[in-house]
C-alpha positions in Angstrom: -133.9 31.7 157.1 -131.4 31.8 153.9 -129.9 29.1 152.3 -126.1 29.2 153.8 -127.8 29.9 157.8 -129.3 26.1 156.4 -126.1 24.7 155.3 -124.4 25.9 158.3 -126.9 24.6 160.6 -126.4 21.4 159.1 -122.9 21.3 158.5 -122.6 21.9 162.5 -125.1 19.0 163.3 -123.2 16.7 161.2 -120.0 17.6 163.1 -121.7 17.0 166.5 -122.7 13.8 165.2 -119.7 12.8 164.0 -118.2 14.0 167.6 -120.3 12.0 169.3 -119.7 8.7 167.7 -116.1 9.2 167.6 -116.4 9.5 171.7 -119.0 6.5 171.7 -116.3 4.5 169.5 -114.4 2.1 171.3 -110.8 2.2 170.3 -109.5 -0.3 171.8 -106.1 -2.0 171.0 -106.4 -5.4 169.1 -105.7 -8.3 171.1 -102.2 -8.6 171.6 -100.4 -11.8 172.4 -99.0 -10.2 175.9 -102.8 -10.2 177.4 -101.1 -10.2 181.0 -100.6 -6.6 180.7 -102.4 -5.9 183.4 -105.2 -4.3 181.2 -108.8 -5.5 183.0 -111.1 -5.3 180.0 -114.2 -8.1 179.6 -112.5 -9.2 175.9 -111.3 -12.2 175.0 -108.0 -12.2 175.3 -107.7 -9.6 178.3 -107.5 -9.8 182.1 -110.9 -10.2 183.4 -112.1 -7.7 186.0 -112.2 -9.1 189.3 -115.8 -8.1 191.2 -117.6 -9.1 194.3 -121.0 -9.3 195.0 -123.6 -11.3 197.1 -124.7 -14.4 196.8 -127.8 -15.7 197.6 -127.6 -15.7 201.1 -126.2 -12.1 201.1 -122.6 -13.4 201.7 -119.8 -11.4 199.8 -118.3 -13.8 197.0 -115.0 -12.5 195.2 -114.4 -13.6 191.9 -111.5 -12.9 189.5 -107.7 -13.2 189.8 -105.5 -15.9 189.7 -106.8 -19.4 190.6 -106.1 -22.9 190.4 -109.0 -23.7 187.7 -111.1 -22.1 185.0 -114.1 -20.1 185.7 -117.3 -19.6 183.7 -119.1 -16.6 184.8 -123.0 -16.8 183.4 -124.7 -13.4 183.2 -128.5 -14.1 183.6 -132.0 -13.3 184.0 -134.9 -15.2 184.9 -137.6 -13.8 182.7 -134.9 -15.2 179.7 -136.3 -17.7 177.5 -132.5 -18.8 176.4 -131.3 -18.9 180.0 -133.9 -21.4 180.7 -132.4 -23.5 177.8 -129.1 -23.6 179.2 -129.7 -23.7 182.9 -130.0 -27.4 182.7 -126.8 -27.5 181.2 -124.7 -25.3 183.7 -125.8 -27.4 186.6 -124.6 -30.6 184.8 -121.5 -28.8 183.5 -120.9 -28.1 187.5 -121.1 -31.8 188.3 -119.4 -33.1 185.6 -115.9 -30.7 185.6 -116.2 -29.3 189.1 -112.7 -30.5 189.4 -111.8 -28.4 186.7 -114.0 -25.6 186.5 -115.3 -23.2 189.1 -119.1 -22.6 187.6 -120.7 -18.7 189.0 -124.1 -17.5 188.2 -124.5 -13.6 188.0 -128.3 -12.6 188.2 -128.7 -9.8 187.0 -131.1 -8.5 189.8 -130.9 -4.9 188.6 -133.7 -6.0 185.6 -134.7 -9.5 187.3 -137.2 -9.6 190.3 -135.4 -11.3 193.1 -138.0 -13.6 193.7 -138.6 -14.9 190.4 -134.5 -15.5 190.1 -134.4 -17.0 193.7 -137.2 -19.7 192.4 -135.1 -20.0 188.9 -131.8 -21.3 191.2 -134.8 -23.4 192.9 -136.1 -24.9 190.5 -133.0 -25.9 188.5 -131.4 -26.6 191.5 -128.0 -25.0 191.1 -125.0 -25.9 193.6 -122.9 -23.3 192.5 -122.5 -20.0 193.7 -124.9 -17.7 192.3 -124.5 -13.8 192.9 -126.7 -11.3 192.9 -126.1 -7.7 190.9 -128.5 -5.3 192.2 -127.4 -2.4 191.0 -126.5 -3.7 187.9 -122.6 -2.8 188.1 -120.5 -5.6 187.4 -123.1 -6.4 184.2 -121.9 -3.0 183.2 -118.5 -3.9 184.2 -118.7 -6.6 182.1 -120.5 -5.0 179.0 -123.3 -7.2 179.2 -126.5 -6.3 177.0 -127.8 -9.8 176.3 -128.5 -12.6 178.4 -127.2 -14.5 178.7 -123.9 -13.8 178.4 -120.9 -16.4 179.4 -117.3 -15.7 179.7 -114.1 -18.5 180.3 -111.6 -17.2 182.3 -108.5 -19.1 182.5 -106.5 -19.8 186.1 -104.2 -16.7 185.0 -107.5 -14.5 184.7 -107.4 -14.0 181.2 -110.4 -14.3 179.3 -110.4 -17.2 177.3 -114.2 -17.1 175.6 -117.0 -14.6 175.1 -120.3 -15.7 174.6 -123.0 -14.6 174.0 -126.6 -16.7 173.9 -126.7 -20.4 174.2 -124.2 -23.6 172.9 -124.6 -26.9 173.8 -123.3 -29.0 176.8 -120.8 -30.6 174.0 -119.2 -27.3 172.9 -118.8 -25.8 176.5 -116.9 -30.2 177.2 -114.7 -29.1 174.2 -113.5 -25.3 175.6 -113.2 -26.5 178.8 -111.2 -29.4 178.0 -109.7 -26.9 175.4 -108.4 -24.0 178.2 -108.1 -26.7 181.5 
């Protein structure tokens, strides 16, 4: 093979690759100050996607929308060291600011065992809803690659904080008191 059959070669992988990142590039507007425009998108900032899925005793639970309180949505697993940190914390965050925060587990069951995150909700003994993703939709939905994940979304729907891993019980009292 010559010398330009090389460069040419080359020249059109580096165009493919450059293709393919542009169409893997997410070019997305920044945040706006109108973030009611209807736009779903998991971002701070943006409506939140509504989504329904079971919860642990197969009932449908719909969450997202307009509300009357915040809502924190927790994307776990229960093979996640961090989410065994923080489960403590959710269920006390649940008694402590029920009144002003609507607290919903997502499990995601898609790479959990069922069992092992049924005896997770056990063990901790959450009293909020906790909901099941099977097929692993709404964590795609949601662009979820870490667990756990948490989002606060405001009464409006809006999505008021992204975040990802663990903060303490006194930085979830501060946004909550923040956005409430």
């Amino acid at each position: 093979m010559n010398r330009s059959r090389v460069w040419l070669i080359c020249a059109i992988a580096i165009l493919l690759a450059g293709f393919a990142v542009y169409l893997e590039t997410d070019e997305e507007p920044v945040v706006s100050a109108n973030p009611s425009s209807g736009e779903a998108k998991p971002k701070v900032g943006y409506t939140a996607p509504a989504f329904e899925l079971p919860d642990l005793n197969d009932q449908a639970i719909r969450v997202g929308g307009i509300g009357d309180k915040l809502v924190l949505i927790n994307f776990w697993a229960s093979w996640c060291g961090p989410c065994v940190m923080e489960a403590p914390d959710l269920q006390e965050l649940h008694e402590a600011y029920g009144d002003k925060v609507t607290i919903v587990g997502v499990n995601a069951t898609k790479f959990d065992r069922e069992r092992e995150a049924r005896q997770f909700v056990a063990e901790y003994e959450f009293t909020f809803p906790v909901l099941m993703d099977r097929k692993g939709t709404v964590t795609e939905l949601y662009r979820v690659s870490e667990f756990p994940t948490s989002l606060l979304v405001d009464h409006t729907g809006v999505v008021r904080e992204r975040i990802t891993g663990v903060i303490p019980a006194s930085k979830w009292r501060t946004l909550i008191d923040k956005w409430s």
